[in-house]
C-alpha positions, 0 to 999 in steps of 0.5 A: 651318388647323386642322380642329377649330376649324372644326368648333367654329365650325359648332356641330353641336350638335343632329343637325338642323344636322348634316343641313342642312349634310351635305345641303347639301354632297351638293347642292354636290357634285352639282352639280359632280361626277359620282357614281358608283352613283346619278344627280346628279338623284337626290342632288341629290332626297336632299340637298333632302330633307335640307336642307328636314328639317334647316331645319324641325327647325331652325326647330321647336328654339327658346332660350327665355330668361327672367331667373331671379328672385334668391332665398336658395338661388340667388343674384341674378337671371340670365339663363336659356336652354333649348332647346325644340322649339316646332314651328310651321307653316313648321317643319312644312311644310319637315319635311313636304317634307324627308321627300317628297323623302327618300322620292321620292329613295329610291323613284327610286334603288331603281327605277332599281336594280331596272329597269336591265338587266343588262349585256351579256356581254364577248365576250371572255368567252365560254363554250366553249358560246357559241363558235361549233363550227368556232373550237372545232374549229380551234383543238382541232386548232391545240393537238392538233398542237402537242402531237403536235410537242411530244412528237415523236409518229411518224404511227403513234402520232398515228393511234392517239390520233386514233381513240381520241378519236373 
């Protein structure tokens, strides 16, 4: 199937179209996947926003069509068409709506952004601070006498290590 000729076929032409079907998209998927970094409830606020904007600007954007009269410099009569933004109230009141759910969409993800804890340290991540002083003393003497066996040190030599890092 080839991409471009259904891109063509959706004619996004204007942005408004392009924000319904995005928005549209986003609330499908929403609904059967889980996103990553912000809840479903809050893309699915987002993506309505989006789908009610893109619905009242498309509803605002008119054709107007009126037939051109024949004349000497243009030729006979033809029909005409133009876009035109002609808001009217359902227009109004989905673009209204559409930029209350952007907004309340927004609003939701940056609270929870700001008040979610941070996480829990890993404990096996723990800092030489964090550990409790007897595992640090234990596992100190463990590499101490490996180094002592590793280096064949005699009982004397050991002895003068020990009382110089005291």
């Amino acid at each position: 199937m080839d991409v471009s000729k259904v891109l063509n076929n959706l004619k996004l032409d204007v942005w408004y179209r392009a924000v319904f079907y995005v928005g549209t998209l986003c609330l499908i998927a929403s609904l059967f996947f889980e996103v990553k970094g912000v809840t479903n409830a809050q893309l699915q606020l987002l993506s309505l926003g989006a789908i009610c904007l893109g619905l009242g600007e498309w509803k605002n954007h008119k054709v107007l069509s009126w037939i051109k009269p024949a004349n000497a410099y243009t030729g006979g009569p033809a029909l005409m068409t133009a876009p035109v933004r002609s808001p009217d109230v359902v227009g109004k009141i989905l673009d209204v709506l559409g930029i209350v759910l952007l907004c309340i969409g927004t609003c939701a993800i940056l609270r929870s952004s700001l008040l979610t804890p941070p996480s829990p340290p890993d404990p096996n991540t723990l800092t030489r601070n964090q550990v409790p002083e007897s595992k640090t003393a234990t596992t100190d003497n463990q590499i101490d006498q490996l180094v002592y066996e590793l280096y064949n040190l005699p009982p004397e030599e050991i002895k003068i290590v020990e009382d110089a890092t005291k």
